[in-house]
VMD Tcl script that draws the C-alpha trace (Angstrom):
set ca {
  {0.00 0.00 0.00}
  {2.94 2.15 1.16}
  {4.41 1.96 -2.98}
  {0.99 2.30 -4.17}
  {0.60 5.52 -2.09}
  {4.21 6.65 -3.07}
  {3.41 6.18 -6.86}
  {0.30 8.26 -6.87}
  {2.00 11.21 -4.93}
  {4.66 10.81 -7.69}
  {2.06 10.84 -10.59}
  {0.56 13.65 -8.70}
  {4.14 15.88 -8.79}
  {4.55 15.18 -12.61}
  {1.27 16.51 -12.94}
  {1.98 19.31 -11.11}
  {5.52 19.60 -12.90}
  {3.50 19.17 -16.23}
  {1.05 22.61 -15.00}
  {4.24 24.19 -14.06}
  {5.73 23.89 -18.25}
  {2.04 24.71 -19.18}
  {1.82 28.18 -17.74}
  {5.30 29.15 -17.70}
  {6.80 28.05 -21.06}
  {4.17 26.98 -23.53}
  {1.23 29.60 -21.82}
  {1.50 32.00 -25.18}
  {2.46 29.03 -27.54}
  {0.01 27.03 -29.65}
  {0.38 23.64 -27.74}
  {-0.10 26.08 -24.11}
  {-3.35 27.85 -25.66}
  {-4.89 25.06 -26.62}
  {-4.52 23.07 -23.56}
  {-6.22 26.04 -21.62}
  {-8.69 27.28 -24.46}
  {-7.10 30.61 -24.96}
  {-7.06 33.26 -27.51}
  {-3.64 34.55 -28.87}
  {-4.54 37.89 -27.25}
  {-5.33 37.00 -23.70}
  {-2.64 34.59 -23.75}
  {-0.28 37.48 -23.96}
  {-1.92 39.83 -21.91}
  {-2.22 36.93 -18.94}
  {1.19 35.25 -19.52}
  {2.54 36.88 -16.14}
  {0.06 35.68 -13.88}
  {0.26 32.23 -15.69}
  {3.52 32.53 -14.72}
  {3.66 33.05 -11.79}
  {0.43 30.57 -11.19}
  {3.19 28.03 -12.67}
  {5.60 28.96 -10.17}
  {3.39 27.87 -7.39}
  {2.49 24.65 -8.73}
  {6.41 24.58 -9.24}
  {6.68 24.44 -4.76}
  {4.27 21.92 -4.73}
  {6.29 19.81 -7.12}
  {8.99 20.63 -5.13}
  {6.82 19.63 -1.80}
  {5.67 16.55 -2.69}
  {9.11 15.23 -3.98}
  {11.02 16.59 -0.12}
  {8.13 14.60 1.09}
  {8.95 11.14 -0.99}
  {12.82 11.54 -0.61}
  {12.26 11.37 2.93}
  {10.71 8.12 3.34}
  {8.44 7.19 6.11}
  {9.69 10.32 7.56}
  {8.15 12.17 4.81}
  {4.48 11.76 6.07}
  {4.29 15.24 6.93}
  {5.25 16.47 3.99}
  {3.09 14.10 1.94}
  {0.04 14.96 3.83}
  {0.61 18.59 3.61}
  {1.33 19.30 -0.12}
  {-1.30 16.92 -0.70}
  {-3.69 18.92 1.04}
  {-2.47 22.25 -0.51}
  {-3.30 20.43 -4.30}
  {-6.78 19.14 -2.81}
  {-8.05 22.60 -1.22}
  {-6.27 24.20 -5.02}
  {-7.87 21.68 -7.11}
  {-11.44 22.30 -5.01}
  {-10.74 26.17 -5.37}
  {-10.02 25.95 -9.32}
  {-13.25 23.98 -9.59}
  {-15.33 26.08 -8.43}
  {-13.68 29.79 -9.74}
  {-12.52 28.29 -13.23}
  {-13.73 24.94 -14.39}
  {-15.48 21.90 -12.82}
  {-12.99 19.82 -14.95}
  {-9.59 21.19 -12.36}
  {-11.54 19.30 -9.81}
  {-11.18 15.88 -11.83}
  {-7.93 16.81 -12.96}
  {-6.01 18.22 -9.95}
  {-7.95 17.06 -6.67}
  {-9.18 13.54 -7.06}
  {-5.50 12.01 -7.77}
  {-4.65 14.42 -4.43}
  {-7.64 12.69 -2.63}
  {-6.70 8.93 -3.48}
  {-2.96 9.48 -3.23}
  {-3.90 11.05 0.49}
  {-6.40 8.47 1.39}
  {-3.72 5.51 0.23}
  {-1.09 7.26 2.44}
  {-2.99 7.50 5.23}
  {-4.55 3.38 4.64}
  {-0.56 2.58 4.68}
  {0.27 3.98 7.96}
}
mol new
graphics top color blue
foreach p $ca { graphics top sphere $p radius 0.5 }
foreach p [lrange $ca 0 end-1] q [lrange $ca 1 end] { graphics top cylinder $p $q radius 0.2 }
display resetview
């Protein structure tokens, strides 16, 4: 259960890693505006605060990785960063799109739930 847990927290930091790329680097390019639904326009005139939006999900990458390199010692960490995606997921669902919710929080919830049914 304990690898099982482990594995999802890691799927849920490439995730994570892959939002990061998204709105930092690809944001204003084709691939990035497509992925988010954006015109060329906005795209440009938002690519700061995508930015910067990528940055964050940049420290939980970096959170949820501390948390696996420390082992069982890493529980802390785990349950923490996992939160922070859950109550970000929760909050993206309901100010931007129902889908972030699918996307972002339920691999947060399972990976938290599997942590916590390893313990």
């Amino acid at each position: 259960m304990v690898i099982l847990a482990n594995v999802l927290i890691g799927i849920v930091a490439l995730l994570h890693l892959y939002f990061l790329i998204l709105e930092m680097f690809l944001w204003t390019k084709p691939f990035g505006r497509k992925a988010f639904g954006l015109t060329e326009a906005f795209a440009n005139e938002s690519k700061a605060l995508a930015a910067n939006q990528g940055l964050y999900n940049g420290f939980l990458v970096a959170g949820l990785v501390w948390g696996l390199l420390l082992g069982p010692e890493g529980f802390p960490q785990k349950v923490f960063f996992l939160s922070c995606v859950i109550v970000a997921g929760v909050f993206g669902g309901a100010t931007v799109s129902k889908k972030i919710v699918i996307v972002q929080a339920v691999p947060a919830v399972i990976a938290l739930a599997l942590l916590y049914a390893s313990r």
